[in-house]
C-alpha positions as a printed Julia matrix, in Angstrom:
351×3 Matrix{Float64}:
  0.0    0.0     0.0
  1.57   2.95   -1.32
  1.97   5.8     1.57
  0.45   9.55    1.31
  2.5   12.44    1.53
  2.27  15.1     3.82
  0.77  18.2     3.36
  3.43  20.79    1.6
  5.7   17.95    1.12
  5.39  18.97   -2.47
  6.09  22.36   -2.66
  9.05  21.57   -0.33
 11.23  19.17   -2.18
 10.14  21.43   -5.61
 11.88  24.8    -3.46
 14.83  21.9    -2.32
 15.09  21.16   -6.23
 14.96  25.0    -7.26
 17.12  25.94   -4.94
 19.59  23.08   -6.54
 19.23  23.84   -9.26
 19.95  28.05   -8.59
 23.19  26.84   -6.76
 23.81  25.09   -9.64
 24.04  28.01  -12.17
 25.69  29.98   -9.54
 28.06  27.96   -9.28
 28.6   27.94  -13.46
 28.74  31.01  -13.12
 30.75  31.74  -10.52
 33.5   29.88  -12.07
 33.19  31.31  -15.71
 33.53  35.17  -14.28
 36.98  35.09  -12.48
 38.38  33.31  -15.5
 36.82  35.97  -17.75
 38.06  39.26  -15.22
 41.21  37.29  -15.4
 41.87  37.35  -19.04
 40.28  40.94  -19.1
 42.76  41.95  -16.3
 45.64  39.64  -17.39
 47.66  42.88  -17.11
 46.68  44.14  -13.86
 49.87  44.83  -11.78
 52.52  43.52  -14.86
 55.29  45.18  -16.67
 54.89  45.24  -20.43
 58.12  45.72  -22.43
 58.61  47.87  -25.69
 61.53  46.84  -27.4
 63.28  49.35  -29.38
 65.52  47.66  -32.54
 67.9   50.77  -32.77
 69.67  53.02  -29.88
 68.47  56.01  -28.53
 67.69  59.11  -30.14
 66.57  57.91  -33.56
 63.01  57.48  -35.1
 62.23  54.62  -34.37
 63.37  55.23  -30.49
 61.32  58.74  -30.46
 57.92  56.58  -32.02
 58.8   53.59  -29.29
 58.93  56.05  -26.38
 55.59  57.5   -27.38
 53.32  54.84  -28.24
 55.02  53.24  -24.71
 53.85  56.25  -22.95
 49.98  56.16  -24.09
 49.64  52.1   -25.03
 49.33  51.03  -21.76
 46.2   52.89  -20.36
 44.09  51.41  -23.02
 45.25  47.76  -22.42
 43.08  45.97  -19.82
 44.35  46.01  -16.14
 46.56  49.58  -17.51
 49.89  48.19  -16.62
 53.24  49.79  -16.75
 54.88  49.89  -20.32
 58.64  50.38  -20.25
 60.93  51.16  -22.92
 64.13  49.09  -23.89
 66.36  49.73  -26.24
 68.11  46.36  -28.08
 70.06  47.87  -30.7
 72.0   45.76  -33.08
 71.98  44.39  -36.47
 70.0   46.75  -38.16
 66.7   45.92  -36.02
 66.9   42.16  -36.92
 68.5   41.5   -32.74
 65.56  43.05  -31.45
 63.11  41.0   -34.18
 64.82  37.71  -33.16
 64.46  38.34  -29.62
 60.53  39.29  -29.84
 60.42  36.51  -32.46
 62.21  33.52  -30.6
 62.97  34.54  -26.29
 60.16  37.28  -25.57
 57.27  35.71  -23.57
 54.16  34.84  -25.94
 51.37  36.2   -23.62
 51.01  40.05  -24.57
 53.87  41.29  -22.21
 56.61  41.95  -24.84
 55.97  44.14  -27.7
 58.28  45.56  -30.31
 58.92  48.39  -32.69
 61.52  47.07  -35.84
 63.17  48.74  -38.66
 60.36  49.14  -41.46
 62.65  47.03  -43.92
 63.61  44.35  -41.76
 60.77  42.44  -42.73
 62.6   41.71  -46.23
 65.39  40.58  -44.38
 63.89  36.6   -44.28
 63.06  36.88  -47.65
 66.13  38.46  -48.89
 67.83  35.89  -46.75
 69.88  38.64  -44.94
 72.6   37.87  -42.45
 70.64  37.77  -38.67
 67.13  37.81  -39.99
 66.1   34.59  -37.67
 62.08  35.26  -37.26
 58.98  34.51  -40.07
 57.9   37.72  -41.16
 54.38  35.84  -41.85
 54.17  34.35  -38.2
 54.96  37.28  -36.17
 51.75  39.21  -34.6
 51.54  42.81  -36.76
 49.84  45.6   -34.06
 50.19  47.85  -36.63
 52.42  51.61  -37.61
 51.56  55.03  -36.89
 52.95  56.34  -40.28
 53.86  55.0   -43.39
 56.76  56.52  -44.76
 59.03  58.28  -47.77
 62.28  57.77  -47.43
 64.62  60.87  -48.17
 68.21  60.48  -49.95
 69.92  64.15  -48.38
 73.15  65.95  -48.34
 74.47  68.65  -46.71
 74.14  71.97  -49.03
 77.89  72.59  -49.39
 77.99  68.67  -50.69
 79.19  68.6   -54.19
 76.2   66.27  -54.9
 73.32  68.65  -55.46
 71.15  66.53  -57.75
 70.65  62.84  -58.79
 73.09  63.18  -62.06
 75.31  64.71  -59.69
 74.88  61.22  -57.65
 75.56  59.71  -60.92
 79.07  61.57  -61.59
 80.09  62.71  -57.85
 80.59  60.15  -54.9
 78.49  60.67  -52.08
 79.42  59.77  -48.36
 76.24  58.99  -46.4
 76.12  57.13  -42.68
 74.04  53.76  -42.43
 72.71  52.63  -39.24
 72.96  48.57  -39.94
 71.65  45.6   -42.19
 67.72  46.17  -42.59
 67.37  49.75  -42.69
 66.91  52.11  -45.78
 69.85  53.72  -44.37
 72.06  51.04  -45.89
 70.2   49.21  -48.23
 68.44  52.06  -50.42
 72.04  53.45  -51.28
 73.7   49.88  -51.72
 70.83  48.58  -53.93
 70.7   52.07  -56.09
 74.93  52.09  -56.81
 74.16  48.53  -58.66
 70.48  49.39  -60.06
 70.68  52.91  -61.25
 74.7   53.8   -61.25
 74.52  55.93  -58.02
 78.32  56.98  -56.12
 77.1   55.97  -52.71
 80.22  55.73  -50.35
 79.0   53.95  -47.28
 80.42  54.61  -43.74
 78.58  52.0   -41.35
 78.57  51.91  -37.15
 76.22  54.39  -36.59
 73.6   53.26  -33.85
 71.28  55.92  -34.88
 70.14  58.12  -37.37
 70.98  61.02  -34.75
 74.26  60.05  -34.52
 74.49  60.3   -38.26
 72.99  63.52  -38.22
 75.59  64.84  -36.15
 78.09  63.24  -38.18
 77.05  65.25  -40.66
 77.54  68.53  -38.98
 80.79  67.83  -38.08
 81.65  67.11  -41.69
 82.33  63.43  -41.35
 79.87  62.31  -43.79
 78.08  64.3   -46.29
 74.54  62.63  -46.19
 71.95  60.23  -45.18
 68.82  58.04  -46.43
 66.51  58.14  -43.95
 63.12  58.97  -43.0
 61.45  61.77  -43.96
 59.56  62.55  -40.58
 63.15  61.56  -39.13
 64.58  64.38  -40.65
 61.73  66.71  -39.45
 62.07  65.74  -36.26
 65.86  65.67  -35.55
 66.39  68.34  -37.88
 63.02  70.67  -38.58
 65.27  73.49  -40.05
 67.36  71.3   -42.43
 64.85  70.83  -45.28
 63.26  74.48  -45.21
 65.98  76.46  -44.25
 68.18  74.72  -47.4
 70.4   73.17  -45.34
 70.3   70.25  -46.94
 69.54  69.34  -50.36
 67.06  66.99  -51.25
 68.0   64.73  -53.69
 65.56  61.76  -54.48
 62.55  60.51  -52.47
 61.42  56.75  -52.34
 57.96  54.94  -51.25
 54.67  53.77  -52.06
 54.27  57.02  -54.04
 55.43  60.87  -53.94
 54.83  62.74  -51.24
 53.24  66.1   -51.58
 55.2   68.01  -49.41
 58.16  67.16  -51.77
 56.46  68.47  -55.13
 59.9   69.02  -57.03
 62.33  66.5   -55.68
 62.48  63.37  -57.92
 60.06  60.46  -57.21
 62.62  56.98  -57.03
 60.06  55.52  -59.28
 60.36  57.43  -62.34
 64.18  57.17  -62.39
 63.66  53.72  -63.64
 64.73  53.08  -66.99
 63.23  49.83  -67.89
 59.77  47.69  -66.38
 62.65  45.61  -64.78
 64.23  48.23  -62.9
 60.96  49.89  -61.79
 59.93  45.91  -60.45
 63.14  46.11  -58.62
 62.9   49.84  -57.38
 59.21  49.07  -56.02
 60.3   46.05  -54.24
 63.36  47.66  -52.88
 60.76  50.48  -51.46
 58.02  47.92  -50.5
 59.56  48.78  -46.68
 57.91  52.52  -47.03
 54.43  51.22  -46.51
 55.49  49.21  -43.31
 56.67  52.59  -41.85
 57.4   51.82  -37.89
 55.97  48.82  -37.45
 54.67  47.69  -34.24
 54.9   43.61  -33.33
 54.69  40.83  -30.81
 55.89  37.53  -30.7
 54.31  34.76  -33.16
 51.69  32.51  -31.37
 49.63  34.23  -29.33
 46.41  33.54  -28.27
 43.16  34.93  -30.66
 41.89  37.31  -27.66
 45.21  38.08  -26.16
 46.37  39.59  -29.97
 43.16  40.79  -30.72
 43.32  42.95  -27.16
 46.81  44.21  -28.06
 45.65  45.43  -31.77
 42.36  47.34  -29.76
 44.94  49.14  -27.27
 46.99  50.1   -30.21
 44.3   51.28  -32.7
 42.88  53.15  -29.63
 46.14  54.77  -28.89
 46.52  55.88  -32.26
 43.13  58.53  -31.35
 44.16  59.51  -28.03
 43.79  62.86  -27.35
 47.05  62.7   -25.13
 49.38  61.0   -27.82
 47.85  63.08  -30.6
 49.05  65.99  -28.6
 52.34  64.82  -28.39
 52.51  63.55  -31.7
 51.92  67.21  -32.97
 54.97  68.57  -30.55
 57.23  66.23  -31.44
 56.45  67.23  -35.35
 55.82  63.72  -36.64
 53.96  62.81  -39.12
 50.6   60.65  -38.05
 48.85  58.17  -40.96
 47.87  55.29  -38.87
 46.77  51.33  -39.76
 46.12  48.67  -38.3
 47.7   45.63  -37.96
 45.32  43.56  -40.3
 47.0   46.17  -42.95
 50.5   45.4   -41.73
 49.93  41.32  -42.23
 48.01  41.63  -45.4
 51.13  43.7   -46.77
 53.41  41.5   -45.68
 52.05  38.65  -47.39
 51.64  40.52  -50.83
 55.24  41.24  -50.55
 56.21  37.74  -49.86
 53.93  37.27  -52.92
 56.69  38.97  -55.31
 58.26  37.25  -57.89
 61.8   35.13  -56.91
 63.65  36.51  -59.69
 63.12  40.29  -58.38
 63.91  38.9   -54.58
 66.73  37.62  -55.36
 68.49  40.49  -57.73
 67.58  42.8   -54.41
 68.48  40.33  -51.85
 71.82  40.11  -53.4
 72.49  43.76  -53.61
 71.62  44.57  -50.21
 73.5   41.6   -48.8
């Protein structure tokens, strides 16, 4: 004979079985939201690193110490971002490092010489890291590249370059600095002398006010800032100017482009420039997680508006023309796209 249940007896073990069920989900819950505030405040109390590929005082140092200075309050947790400078090698020390040693959870970030992803390719001496696997964050310019020298130089014009030999200072393997006027003496018949040991384009700059070198290829917003008198005051003459395609602000001075004689040279000449639309690129180490490289490209792309950093952008006289880093890996796959024949005429020359 089957028993009878008590009054309420119901309604009790159907609150018992809510109430289960309530702790239940809490407890789901519970255990998804630390994990979540911990990825979202993975930086909370940690040092981030920039690494800068080239000594202090240069471009790429003066972009480094800046986007270090904003980056950080827009990443999650707002942690400390310090600046490091790993000089060496043209950029390609400081590529290897964030490439091979540097920790692959967001706390290591880089800024490397614009060119230096053509050193792989080119199969350059020190170029250990894949262009295509490293993380891209993205560059707050993209560049033309300036071929100067000082106005008492003999070398006033590009058939001057073609007659007269030119001294000029390079800062390594991997930067225009070296390989524009290497590559050009074999390509177009320029008298490039090279003098090589400078850490940074400062120090070449100041070379070239003492007289121990007569020029420099180098960035144009480098220039500007190091220099802002040296273009508009004639202090230096302008020779050529090399990139994507001619700046504005240059409307007289030779595009690199049209100095090409031939569809072969200008194949050469574009690949040779292909660095120009990398401008200062920002990276991190190949391998990291979706969300942890996806929060890194935010805090960057956020940076780039920030009142603050604009502000200091504009008194420090550079030049701003942001994108992303989905621009930065697209455009490093289209130049690892170009034909072998071309790579390997301009890896040679700027071996």
């Amino acid at each position: 004979m089957r028993s009878k249940s008590r009054p309420g007896t119901g309604k009790i073990r159907g609150a018992i079985a809510a109430l289960a069920l309530s702790s239940c989900a809490f407890s789901l819950v519970a255990g998804a939201v630390p994990a979540a505030a911990q990825s979202g405040e993975f930086f909370a109390g940690k040092t981030v690193s920039m690494i800068i590929g080239f000594g202090p005082g240069g471009g790429y140092d003066l972009w480094g110490r800046v986007v270090a200075r904003h980056i950080g309050k827009h990443l999650p947790g707002n942690p400390t971002v310090v600046p490091q400078n790993m000089p060496g090698a043209g950029s390609y020390n400081a590529a290897a490092h964030i490439y091979t040693i540097a920790p692959k959870d967001g706390t290591v970030m880089g800024i490397i010489a614009r060119d230096a992803p053509l050193g792989p390719l080119t199969g350059a001496d020190g170029a250990r890291f894949d262009p295509l696997k490293m993380s891209w964050l993205g560059t707050p310019t993209i560049e033309t590249n300036v071929c100067i020298a000082m106005a008492n130089s003999p070398v006033k014009s590009v058939k001057d370059l073609t007659e007269k030999t030119l001294i000029v200072g390079d800062t390594g393997a991997g930067t225009g600095t070296r390989s524009y006027p290497k590559a050009l003496n074999e390509l177009l018949g320029m008298k490039f002398k090279l003098i090589s040991g400078f850490p940074s384009s400062s120090n070449v700059f100041l070379a070239m006010e003492r007289g121990e070198v007569d020029g420099i290829c180098e960035s144009l917003d480098s220039v500007h800032g190091k220099k802002p008198d040296w273009i508009t005051d004639k202090k230096v003459n302008v020779i050529f100017q090399g990139g994507v395609e001619p700046n504005p602000e240059l409307k007289d001075v030779p595009f690199i482009l049209d100095l090409a004689r031939n569809e072969e040279e200008r194949q050469s000449l574009k690949f040779l420039y292909a660095g120009q639309g990398i401008g200062r690129p920002f990276v991190a180490p190949p391998g990291l997680a979706p969300e942890r490289l996806a929060m890194l490209r935010k805090a960057f792309d956020a940076t780039m508006k920030d009142p603050e950093f604009l502000a200091e952008v504009k008194k420090q006289k550079l030049d701003l023309d942001p994108h992303n880093g989905e621009y930065l890996e697209k455009l490093v796959r289209d130049i690892y796209a170009t034909p072998k024949p071309v790579v390997e005429k301009i890896g040679a020359l700027i071996k």
